[in-house]
C-alpha positions as CSV (number, residue, x, y, z in Angstrom):
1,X,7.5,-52.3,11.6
2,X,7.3,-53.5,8.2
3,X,8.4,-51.2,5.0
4,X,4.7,-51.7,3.8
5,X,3.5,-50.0,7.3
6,X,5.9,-47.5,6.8
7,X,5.1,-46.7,3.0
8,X,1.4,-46.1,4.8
9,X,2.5,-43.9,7.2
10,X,5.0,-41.9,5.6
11,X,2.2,-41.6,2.5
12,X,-0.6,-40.8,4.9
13,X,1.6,-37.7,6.1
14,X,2.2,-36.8,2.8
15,X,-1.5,-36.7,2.2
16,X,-2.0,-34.9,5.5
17,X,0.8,-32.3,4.6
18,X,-0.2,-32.0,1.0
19,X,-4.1,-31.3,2.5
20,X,-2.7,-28.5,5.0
21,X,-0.9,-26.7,1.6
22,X,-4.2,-26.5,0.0
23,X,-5.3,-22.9,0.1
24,X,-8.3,-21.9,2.7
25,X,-11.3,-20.3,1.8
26,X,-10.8,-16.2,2.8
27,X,-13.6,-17.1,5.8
28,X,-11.2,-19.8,7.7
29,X,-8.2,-18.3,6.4
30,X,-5.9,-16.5,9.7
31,X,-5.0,-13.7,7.6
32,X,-7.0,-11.5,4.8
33,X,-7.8,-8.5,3.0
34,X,-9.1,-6.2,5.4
35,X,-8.6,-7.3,8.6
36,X,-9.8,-4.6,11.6
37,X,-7.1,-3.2,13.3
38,X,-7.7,0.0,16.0
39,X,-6.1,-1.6,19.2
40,X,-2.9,0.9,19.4
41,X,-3.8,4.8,19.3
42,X,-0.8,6.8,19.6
43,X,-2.8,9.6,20.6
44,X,-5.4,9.8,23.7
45,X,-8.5,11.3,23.5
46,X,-7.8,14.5,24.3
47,X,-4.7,14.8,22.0
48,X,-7.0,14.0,19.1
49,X,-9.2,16.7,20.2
50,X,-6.5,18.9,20.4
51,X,-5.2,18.1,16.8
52,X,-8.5,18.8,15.4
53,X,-9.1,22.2,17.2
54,X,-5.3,23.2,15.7
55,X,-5.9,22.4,12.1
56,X,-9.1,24.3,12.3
57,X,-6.8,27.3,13.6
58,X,-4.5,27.0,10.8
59,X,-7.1,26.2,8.0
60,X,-8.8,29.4,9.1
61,X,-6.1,31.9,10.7
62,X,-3.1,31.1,8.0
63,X,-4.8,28.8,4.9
64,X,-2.7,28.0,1.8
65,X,-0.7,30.0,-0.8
66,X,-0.6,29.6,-4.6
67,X,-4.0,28.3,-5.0
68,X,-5.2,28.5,-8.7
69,X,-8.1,30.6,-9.9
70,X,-10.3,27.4,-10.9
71,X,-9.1,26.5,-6.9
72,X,-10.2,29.8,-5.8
73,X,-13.4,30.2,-7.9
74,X,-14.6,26.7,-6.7
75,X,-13.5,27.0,-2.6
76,X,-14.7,30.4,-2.5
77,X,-17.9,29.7,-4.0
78,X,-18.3,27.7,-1.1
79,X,-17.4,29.8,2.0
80,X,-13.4,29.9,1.7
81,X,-11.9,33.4,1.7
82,X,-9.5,34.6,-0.5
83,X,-7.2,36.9,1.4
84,X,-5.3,39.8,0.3
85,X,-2.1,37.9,0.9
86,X,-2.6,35.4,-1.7
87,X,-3.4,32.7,0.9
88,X,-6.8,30.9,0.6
89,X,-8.5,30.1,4.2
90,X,-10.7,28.1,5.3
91,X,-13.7,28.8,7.3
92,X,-14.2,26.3,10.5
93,X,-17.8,25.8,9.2
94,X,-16.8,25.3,5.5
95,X,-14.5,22.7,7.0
96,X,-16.9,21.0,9.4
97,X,-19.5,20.5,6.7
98,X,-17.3,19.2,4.0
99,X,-16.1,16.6,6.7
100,X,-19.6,15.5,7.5
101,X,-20.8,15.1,3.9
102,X,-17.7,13.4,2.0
103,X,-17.8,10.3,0.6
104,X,-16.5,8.0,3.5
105,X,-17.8,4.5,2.0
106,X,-15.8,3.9,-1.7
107,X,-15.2,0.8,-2.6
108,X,-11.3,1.0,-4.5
109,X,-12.1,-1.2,-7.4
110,X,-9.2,-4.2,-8.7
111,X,-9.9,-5.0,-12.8
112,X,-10.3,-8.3,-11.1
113,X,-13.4,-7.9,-8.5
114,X,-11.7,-10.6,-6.0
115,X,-9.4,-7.4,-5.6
116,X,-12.2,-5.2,-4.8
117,X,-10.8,-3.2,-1.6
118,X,-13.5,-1.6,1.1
119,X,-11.0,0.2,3.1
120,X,-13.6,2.0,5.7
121,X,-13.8,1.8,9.2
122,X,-10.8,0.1,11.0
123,X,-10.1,-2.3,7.9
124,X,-6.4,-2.5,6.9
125,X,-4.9,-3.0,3.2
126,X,-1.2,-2.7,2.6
127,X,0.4,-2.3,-1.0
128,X,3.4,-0.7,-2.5
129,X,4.0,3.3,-3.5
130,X,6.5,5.5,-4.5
131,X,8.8,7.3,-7.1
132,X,12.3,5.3,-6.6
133,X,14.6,6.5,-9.3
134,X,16.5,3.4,-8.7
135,X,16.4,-0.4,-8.7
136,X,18.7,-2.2,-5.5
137,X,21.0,-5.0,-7.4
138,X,21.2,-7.2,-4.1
139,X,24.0,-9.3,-5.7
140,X,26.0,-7.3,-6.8
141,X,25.3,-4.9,-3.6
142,X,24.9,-1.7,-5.9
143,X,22.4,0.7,-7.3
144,X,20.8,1.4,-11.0
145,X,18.4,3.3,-12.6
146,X,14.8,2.1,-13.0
147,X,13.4,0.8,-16.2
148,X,10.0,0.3,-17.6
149,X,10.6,-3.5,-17.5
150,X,11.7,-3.4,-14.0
151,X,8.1,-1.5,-13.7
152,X,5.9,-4.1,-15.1
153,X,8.1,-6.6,-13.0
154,X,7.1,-5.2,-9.8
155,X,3.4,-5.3,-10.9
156,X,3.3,-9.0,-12.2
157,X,5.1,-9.8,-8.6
158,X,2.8,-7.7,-6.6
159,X,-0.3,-9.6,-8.7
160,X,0.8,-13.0,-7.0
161,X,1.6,-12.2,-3.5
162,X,-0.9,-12.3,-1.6
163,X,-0.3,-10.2,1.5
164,X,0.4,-7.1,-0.8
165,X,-3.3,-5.7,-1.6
166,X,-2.9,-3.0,-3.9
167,X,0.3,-1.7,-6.3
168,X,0.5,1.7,-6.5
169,X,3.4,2.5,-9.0
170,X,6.6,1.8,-7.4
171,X,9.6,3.2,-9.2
172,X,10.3,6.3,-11.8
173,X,11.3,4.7,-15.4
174,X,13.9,6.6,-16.2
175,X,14.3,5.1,-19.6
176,X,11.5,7.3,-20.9
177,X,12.4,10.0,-23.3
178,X,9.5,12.5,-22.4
179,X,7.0,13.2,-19.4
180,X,4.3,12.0,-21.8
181,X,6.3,8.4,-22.6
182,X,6.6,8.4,-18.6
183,X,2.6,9.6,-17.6
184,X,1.5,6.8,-20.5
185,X,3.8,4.1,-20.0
186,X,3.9,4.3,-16.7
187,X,0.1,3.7,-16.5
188,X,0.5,1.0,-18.9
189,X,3.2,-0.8,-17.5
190,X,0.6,-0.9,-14.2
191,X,-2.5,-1.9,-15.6
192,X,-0.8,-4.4,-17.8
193,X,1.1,-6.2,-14.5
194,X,-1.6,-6.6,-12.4
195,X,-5.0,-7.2,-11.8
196,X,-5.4,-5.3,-8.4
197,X,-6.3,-2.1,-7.8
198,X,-3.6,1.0,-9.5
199,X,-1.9,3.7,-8.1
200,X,-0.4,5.8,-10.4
201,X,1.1,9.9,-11.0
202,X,0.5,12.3,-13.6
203,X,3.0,15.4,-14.4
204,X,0.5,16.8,-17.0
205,X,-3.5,17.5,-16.8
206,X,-3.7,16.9,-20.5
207,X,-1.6,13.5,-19.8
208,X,-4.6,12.8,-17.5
209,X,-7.5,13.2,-19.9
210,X,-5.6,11.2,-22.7
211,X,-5.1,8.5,-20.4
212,X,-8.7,7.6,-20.1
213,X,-8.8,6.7,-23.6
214,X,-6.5,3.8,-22.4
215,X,-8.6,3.0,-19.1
216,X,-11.9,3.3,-21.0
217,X,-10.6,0.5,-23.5
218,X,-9.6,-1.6,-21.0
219,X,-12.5,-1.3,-19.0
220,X,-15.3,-1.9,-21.9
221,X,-16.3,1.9,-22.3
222,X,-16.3,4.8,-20.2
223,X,-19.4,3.9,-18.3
224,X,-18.1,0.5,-17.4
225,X,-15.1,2.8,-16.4
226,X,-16.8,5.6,-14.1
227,X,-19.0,2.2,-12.4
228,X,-15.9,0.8,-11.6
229,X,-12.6,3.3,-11.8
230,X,-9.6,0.6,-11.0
231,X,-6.7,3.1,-11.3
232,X,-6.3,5.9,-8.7
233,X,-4.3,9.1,-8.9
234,X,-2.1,9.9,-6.3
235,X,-1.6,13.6,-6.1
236,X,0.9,15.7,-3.9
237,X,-1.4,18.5,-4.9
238,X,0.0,20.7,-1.7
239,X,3.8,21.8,-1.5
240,X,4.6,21.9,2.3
241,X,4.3,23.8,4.0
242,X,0.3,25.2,3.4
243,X,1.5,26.1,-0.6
244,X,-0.9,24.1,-3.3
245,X,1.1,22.6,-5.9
246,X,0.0,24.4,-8.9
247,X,0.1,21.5,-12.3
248,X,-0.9,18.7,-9.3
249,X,-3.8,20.8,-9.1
250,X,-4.7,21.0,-12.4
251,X,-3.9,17.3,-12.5
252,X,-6.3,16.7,-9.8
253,X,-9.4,18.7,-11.6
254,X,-8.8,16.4,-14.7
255,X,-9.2,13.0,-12.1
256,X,-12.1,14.5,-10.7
257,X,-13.7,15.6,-14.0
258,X,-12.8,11.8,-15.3
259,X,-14.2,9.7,-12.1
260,X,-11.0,8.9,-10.9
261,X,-10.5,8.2,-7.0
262,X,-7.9,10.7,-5.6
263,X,-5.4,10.3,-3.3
264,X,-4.6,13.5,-1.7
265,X,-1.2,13.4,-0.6
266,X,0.3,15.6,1.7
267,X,3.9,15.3,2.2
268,X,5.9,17.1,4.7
269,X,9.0,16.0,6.1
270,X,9.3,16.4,10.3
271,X,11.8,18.6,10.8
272,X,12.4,20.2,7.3
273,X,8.9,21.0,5.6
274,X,7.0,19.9,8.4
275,X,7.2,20.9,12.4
276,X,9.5,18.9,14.2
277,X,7.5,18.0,16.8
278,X,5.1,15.1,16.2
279,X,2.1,16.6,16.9
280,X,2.8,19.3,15.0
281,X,3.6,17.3,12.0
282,X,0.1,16.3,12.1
283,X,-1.8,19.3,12.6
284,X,0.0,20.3,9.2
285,X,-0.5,17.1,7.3
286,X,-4.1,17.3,8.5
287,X,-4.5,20.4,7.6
288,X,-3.3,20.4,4.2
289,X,-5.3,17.2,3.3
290,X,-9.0,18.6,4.9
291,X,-8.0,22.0,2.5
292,X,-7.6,19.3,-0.7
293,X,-11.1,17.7,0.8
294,X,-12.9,21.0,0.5
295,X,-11.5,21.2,-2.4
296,X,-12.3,18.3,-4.1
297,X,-15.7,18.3,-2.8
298,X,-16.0,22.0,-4.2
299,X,-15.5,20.5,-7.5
300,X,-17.6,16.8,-7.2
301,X,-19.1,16.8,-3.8
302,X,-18.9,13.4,-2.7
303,X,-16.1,12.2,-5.1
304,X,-13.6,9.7,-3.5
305,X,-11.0,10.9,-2.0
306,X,-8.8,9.5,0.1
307,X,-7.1,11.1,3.3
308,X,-3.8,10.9,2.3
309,X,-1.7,12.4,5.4
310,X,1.9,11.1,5.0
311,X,3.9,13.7,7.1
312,X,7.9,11.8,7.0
313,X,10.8,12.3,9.4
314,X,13.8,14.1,9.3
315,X,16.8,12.7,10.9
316,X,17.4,16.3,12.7
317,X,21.4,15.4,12.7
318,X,21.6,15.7,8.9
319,X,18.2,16.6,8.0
320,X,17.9,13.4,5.6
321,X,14.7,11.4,5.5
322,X,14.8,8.7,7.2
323,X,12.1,6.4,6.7
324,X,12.6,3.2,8.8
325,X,12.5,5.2,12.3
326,X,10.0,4.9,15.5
327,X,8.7,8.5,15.1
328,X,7.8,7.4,11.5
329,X,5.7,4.3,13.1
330,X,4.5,6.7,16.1
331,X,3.3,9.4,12.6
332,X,1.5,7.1,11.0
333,X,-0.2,5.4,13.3
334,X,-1.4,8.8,14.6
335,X,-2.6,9.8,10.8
336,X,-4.7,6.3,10.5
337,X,-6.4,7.5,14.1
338,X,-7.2,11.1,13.2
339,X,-8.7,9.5,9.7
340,X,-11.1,7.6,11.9
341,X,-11.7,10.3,13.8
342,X,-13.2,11.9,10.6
343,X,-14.3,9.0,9.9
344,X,-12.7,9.5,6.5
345,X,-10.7,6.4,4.2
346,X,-7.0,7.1,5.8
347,X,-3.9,6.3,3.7
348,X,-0.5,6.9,5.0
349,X,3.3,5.5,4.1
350,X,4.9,3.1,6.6
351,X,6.8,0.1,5.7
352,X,9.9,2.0,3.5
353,X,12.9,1.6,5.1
354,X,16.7,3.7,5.5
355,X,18.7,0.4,5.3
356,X,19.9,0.1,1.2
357,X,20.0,-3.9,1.1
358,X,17.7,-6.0,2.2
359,X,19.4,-7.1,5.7
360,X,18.5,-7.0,9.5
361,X,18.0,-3.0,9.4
362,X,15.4,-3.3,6.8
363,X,13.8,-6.1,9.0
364,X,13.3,-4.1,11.9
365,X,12.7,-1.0,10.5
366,X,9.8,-2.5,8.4
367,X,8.5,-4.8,10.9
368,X,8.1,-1.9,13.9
369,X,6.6,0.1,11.2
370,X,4.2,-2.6,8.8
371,X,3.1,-3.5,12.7
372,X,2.0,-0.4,14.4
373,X,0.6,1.0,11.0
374,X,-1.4,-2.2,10.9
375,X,-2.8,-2.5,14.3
376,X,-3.6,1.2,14.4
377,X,-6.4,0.6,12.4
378,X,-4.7,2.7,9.2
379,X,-6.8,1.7,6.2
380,X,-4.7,1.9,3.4
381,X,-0.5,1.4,4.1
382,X,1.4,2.6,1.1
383,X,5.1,2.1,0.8
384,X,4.5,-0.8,2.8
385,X,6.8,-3.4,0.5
386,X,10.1,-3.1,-1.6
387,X,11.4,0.7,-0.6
388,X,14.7,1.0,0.2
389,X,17.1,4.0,1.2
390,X,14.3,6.3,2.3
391,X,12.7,5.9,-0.8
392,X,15.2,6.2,-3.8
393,X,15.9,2.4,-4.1
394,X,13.9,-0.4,-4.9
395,X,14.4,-3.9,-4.6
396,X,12.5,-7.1,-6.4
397,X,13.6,-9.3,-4.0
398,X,12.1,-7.1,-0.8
399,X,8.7,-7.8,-2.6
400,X,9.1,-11.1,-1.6
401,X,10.2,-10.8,1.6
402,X,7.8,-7.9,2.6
403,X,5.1,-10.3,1.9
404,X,6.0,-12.7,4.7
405,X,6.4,-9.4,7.1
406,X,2.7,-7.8,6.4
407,X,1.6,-11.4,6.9
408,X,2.8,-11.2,10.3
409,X,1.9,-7.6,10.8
410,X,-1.6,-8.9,9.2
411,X,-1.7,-12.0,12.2
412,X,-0.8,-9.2,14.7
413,X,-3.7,-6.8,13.6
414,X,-6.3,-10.1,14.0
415,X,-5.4,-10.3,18.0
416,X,-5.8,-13.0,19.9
417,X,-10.1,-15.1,19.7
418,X,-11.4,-15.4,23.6
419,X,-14.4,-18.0,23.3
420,X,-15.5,-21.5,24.9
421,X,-13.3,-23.3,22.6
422,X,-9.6,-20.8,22.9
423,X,-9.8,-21.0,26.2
424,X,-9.2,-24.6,26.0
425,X,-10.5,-26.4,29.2
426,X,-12.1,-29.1,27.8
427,X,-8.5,-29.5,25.9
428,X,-7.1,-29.1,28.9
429,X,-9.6,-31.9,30.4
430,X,-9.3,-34.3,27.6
431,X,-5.2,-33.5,27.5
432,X,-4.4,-33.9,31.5
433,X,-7.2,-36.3,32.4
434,X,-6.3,-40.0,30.8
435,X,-4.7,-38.1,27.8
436,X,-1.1,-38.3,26.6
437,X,0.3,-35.1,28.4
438,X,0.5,-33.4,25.0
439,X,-1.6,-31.2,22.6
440,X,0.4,-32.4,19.4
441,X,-2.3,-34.6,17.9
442,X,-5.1,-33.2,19.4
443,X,-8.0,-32.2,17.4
444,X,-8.0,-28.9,18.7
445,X,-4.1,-28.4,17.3
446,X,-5.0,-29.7,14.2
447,X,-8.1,-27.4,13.6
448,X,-6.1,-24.4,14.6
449,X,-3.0,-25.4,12.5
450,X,-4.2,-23.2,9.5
451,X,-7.1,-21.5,10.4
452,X,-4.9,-18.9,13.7
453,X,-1.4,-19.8,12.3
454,X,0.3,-17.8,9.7
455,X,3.4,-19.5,8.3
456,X,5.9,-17.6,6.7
457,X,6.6,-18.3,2.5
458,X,10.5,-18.1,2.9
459,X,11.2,-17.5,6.2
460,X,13.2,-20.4,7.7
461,X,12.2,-21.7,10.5
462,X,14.4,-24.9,10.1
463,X,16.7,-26.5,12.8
464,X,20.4,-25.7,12.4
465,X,21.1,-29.1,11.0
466,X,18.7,-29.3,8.6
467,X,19.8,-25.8,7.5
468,X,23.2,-27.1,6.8
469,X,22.0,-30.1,5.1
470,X,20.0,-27.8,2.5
471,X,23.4,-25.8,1.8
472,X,23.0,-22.8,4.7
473,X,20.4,-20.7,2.7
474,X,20.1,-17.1,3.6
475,X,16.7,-15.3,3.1
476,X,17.3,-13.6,0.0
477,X,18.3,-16.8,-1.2
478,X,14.8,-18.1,-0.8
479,X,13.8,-14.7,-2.2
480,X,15.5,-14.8,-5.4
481,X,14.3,-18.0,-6.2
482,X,10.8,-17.2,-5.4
483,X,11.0,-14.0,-7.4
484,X,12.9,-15.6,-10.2
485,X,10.0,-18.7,-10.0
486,X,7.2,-15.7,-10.5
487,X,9.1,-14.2,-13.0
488,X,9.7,-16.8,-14.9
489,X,6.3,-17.8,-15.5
490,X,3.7,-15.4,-14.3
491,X,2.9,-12.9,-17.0
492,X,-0.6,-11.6,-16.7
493,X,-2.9,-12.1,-20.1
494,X,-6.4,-9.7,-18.6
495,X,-6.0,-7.5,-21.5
496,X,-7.5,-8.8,-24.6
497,X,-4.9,-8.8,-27.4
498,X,-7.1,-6.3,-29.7
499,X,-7.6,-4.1,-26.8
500,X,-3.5,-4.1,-26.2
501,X,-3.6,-3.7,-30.1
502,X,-5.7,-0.6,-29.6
503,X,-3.9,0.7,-27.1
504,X,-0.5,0.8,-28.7
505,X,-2.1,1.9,-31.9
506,X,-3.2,5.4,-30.0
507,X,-0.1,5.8,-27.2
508,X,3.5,4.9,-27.8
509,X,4.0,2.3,-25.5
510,X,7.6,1.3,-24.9
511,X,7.5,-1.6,-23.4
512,X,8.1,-4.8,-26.2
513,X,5.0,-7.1,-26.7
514,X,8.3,-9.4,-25.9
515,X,9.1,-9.1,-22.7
516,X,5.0,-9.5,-21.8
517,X,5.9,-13.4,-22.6
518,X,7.6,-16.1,-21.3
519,X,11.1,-16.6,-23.5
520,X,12.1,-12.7,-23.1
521,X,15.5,-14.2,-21.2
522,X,15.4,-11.7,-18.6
523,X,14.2,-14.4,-15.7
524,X,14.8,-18.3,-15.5
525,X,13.6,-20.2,-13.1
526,X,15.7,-20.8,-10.0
């Protein structure tokens, strides 16, 4: 062979390869937004029936304590009772006619429309959640408070991977003086990061009305705003168990009164605030987030609101959370089924993890949980990348890696295509009959190579000696230099400067116009 024929082939690969990088169109593509999961149901028929008649029991026989009086005037007004316990309960009618007349089909708006979310039916999202109060410092294998920087960090990484759909906000910054820096900034710091759809938590309902001035200036106006509300609030506007949470209420009225979708988020922990046993853990969450339906409903009937049951898990030795486990897999699996049962948009947490590093724990515990959640059909999986030790810890470089797991969580909830061309006999034909014994080069492997393959970004699947000829890189290697390469160069620009201008002329905003810019020091490449 000459070096000419060589040069040919060896640049026709090239070509090939550099053809095979080029990004598919969402159509072709093996994995995307929204995929329909369903296939695993935790529960059988009957359980779910059983389930449903419970909570109906318990919204009607015990209701909730410390509802408050704008809560009471508006449930009561529409069938609830008001005992003379204190506790609000909730007629099985009342119930069964909110149910069939909430708003089912939201769209969850990104300030960039390819973002747009429909999460209905068995359609699956994942994205981040969560209040850690600390960031994971992989190498120096310790823990540190959260910042506002770290904040807008995790949003500008969360903007370029693609497997994460949505960012709710991900850590506490605990570098804020005041709850008001905190509500503001923290919005800011979220908006500012990333083009997809918000998450984000308010301590205060005045916090909640000032912070549509900043939405409505981004947005265009306040009708460009209410057509298409990008920011959510999440709202644990229940303390479990069956108490409403008396400022996340008042919270809660302000998103409604502002056109902000809701995520009502009930909380309990299996074992502690919650039953122990897994069905009962559900017939509480359940409970407590059809009460927040009616309620919401009472308010704005047909306002979004999403069905946020995220019952957590006790490890019953200690009574710690533990996050990672099976029974937290077999929970929210069983919350994404009851949502469609209801037919309502489900969100619940799976994907956070007990291990404090990224390591082999925090693979396994993610992957079971990312997996089931997924193929269950759950429509919107919060905490799904970056949450370490049961939720106090975050780490950077888990955003990375988390990415490649919900791809192949994403590749699971796809299944397997049955038609005349997977079943392969004419392969088989052309293969066996005359053919070279082989499928390497055949069209059909070549065809499928993108569009029913999903590749991980920095998982290695390299032989051993190639491995040791690149210098033996771990997987947070290839993390840190694929987080350092985003950080280094990806800083969003979709605000417009005079609207930042604006924004910061009205709200203190902490974060320096100079770490928003490539130069800041805090990242170099890798």
């Amino acid at each position: 062979m000459t070096a000419d024929t060589e040069g040919r082939r060896r640049g026709g690969r090239e070509a090939r390869r550099a053809r095979r990088a080029q990004p598919l169109p969402l159509n072709e593509a093996p994995i995307r937004p929204g995929m329909e999961g369903g296939q695993y149901k935790p529960l059988d028929d009957a359980g779910v029936a059983r389930i449903h008649g419970a909570v109906l029991d318990v919204l009607e026989q015990i209701g909730l304590a410390q509802a408050i009086p704008s809560c009471v005037e508006a449930c009561t007004a529409k069938g609830a009772v008001m005992g003379a316990d204190g506790r609000l309960r909730f007629p099985r009618a009342l119930v069964e006619d909110t149910v069939a007349k909430a708003n089912r089909r939201f769209v969850m708006y990104g300030q960039d429309p390819r973002h747009d979310m429909e999460p209905w039916g068995n359609r699956v999202y994942f994205g981040t959640a969560g209040a850690a109060v600390e960031v994971v410092d992989v190498k120096n294998r310790r823990y540190r408070e959260s910042l506002l920087a770290d904040l807008y960090d995790m949003a500008r990484l969360v903007d370029v991977l693609d497997n994460i759909h949505f960012f709710q906000r991900t850590c506490v910054p605990r570098d804020m003086p005041t709850a008001r820096d905190m509500d503001f900034n923290t919005l800011y710091a979220c908006v500012s990061g990333t083009t997809k759809h918000v998450g984000s938590s308010w301590v205060n309902p005045l916090y909640v009305e000032k912070s549509f001035d900043m939405l409505h200036l981004i947005a265009g106006g306040e009708k460009k705003w209410r057509d298409r509300p990008f920011v959510s609030q999440s709202n644990c506007f229940v303390v479990p168990p069956l108490k409403f949470a008396e400022d996340a209420c008042r919270c809660l009225e302000a998103a409604v009164k502002g056109g902000m979708p809701v995520l009502l988020l009930s909380a309990g922990q299996a074992g502690a605030t919650a039953p122990a046993a897994l069905a009962g853990a559900v017939v509480q969450a359940v409970a407590e987030v059809l009460a927040g339906l009616v309620y919401v409903n009472a308010l704005k009937p047909g306002h979004p609101a999403i069905f946020g049951t995220w019952p957590f898990v006790s490890d019953l030795r200690t009574g710690a959370m533990c996050g990672g486990s099976a029974e937290q897999a077999l929970l929210s699996a069983a919350c994404g089924q009851m949502a469609h049962f209801y037919d309502l948009v489900g969100g619940a947490a799976a994907g956070m993890c007990d291990a404090k590093l990224p390591d082999a724990q925090a693979g396994y515990e993610k992957g079971v949980n990312l997996a089931l959640a997924g193929v269950s059909g759950l429509n919107l999986v919060y905490e799904a990348a970056g949450m370490h030790a049961s939720l106090l810890g975050f780490s950077l470089e888990s955003l990375v890696i988390d990415n490649d797991i919900i791809g192949q969580a994403q590749r699971a909830i796809r299944g397997i295509d049955v038609d005349d061309d997977s079943l392969s006999v004419e392969a088989m034909r052309e293969v066996c009959i005359g053919g070279p014994g082989h499928y390497l080069g055949h069209e059909q492997t070549l065809r499928l190579m993108q569009s029913a393959y999903v590749y991980p970004q920095i998982g290695d699947r390299s032989s051993p000696k190639e491995w040791v000829e690149r210098g033996e890189p771990d997987i947070l290697t290839h993390a840190d230099r694929r987080m350092r390469e985003i950080l280094s160069s990806h800083y969003p620009h979709h605000v417009a400067d005079d609207v930042d201008a604006e924004i910061r002329r009205q709200f203190d905003i902490k974060l320096p116009r100079a770490a928003m810019s490539p130069g800041d020091g805090r990242w170099e490449a890798a």
